[in-house]
Structure formats: structure tokens, C-alpha cells
N, C-alpha and C positions, 0 to 999 in steps of 0.2 A: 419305396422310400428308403435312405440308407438311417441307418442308424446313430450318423455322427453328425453334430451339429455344423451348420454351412458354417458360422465364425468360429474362430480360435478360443478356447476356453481363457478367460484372463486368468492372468497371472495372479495366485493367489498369496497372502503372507498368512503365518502362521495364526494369526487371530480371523483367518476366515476370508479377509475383507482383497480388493484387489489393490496389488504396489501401488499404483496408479492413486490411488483412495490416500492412500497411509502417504505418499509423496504430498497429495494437496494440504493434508491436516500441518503437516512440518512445515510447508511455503507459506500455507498461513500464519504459522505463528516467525516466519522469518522476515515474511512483509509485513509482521508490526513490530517487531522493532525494526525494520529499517523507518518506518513512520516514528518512530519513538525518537529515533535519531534525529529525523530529519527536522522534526517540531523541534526539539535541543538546540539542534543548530540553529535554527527561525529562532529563539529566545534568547541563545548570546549574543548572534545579530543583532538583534534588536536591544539589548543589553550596553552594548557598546555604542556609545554618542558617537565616537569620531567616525565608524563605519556605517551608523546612519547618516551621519552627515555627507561623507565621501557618496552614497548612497542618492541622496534629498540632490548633492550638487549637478553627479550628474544625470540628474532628471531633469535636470533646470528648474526645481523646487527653491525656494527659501532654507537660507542655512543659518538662520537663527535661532537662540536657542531655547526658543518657546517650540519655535515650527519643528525641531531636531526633538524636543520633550511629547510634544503632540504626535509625531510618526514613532515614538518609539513605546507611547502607548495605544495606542490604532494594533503595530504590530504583534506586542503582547496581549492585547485581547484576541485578536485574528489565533495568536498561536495557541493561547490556552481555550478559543472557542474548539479550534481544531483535535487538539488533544483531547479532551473531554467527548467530543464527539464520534472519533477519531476510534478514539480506544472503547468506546459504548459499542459501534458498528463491527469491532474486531470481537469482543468478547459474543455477542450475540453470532457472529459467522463460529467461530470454533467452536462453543459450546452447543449449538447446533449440528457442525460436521462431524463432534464426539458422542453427540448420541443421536447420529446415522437418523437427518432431519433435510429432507429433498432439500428443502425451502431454502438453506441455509446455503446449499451450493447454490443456488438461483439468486440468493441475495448475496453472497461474493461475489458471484459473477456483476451484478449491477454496482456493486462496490470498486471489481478491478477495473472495469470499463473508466469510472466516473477517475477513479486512480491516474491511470493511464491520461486521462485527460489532462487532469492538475498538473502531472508529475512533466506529460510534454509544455503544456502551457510556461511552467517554472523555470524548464531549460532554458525555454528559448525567451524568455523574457528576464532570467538572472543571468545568461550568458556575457552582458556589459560590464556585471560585476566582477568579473572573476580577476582582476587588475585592484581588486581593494583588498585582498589579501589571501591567507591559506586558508579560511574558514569556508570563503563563498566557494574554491576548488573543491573542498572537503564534503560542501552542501551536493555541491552537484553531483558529486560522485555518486555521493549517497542515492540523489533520486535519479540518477541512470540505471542506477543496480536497482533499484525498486519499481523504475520503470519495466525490466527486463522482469524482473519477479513477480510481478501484474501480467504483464504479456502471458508468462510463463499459468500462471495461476489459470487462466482463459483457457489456454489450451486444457490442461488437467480439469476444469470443472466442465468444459464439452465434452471428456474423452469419454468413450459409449459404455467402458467398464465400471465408471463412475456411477454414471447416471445411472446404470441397470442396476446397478449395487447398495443406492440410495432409494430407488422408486421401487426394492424388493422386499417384503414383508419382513421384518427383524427376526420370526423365529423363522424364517428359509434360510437366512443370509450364515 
């Protein structure tokens, strides 16, 4: 048998740990605030009567201004339930991936999938919007880039330097 191992040794940074590792902790904390962003922008939206309304009309909803008051409180509970939960689910993944906690990669991973979901679901269902002004543009940019930062986040919590690096005994590591 030879004496070198069949995989590539990961690439290691100077706290021990692999780039790879020290890459997901920073995408984590860059995919919450692009979430941080994107609940902002869901709360001026909804902030704004006339762009709920242009909103409400064309849905073919009622654009009166009880029905305009009632979606734009619907929206603000939606955004502060999200935020609140949003950022409970962020603070619980990082503070897990900083103190080198398998489980934490495992429940990002369940987090960027479900992400990923929302963020396509959003596109393509606020894509009519984008004609009611620069904010809805602005929104979407946002969760394109946060869509790509999810995606990204998947890769990095599968990649096998990772996983070997979190499922390895802290005093080895």
C-alpha cells in the first residue's frame, strides 16, 4: 500500500479549518442579509398604498381602500413573521458552523433548499410587477443574487472537505 492518501489533502487556512469551511461561514452570513434586504424591501412594498394598490389591480383584486389597508397588513405580518423567523433559522446555522456543529451544515442545507424554493417561487410570481416601479426591479435583483447564494451555499455544505471537517473530532481538527 502506498503511503499517500488516494484524495487531495484539502486545502487548509490558517486556523486549521478547510477554505472551503471558512467560504460557507461568510455565504452564510452574506445570505442573511441579502434576506435582511429582501424582508426591507417586502415592508416598503407593503408600506406603500399606491404600489399595493397597482399591485391589488393587477391581480384583479379590489382596490379600495379598506381592501388596499387589509393587504398591506396581511403583508406586513407575512414580512415581520418572516424576519423574525428568518433571522432565528440564520443565527442558529452560524452559531452552529462557528462552533464546528455537523447538524448546523445539515440544517442549512434544509434551509438553502427550502430558500431556493421561496426565492424561485418569488421570481416568477413578482415578475408582473416589475412595471410598478424601481423597488419591485431592486427586489428581484436581490432575490436572484440570493437565489445564486443558496444554490452556491448547497454546493459548499455537500463539498466532502466540509463534511469530513465538521463530522471530525474538534481536538483532531
Amino acid at each position: 500500500m502506498s503511503d499517500h492518501p488516494v484524495a487531495p489533502e484539502a486545502r487548509q487556512t490558517a486556523g486549521g479549518e478547510p477554505a472551503e469551511f471558512t467560504r460557507l461561514k461568510r455565504l452564510t452570513i452574506a445570505s442573511l442579509l441579502l434576506f435582511m434586504i429582501a424582508v426591507a424591501a417586502g415592508v416598503l412594498g407593503a408600506l406603500d398604498a399606491d404600489t399595493m394598490r397597482e399591485q391589488l389591480d393587477s391581480a384583479g383584486s379590489p382596490t379600495d381602500e379598506t381592501a388596499v389597508q387589509v393587504a398591506q397588513a396581511v403583508a406586513l405580518a407575512i414580512a415581520g413573521g418572516s424576519a423574525v423567523g428568518g433571522l432565528a433559522a440564520y443565527v442558529l446555522v452560524i452559531k452552529g458552523l462557528y462552533h464546528r456543529r455537523n447538524w448546523a451544515r445539515v440544517l442549512g442545507m434544509v434551509f438553502a433548499v427550502l430558500s431556493i424554493i421561496a426565492y424561485a417561487f418569488s421570481l416568477t410570481t413578482s415578475a408582473p410587477f416589475l412595471a410598478t416601479g424601481g423597488l419591485a426591479v431592486a427586489s428581484l435583483a436581490v432575490e436572484g443574487l440570493a437565489l445564486l447564494v443558496s444554490g452556491y451555499w448547497l454546493v459548499l455544505g455537500f463539498n466532502a472537505q466540509v463534511a469530513e471537517y465538521l463530522r471530525r473530532p474538534r481536538n483532531l481538527a
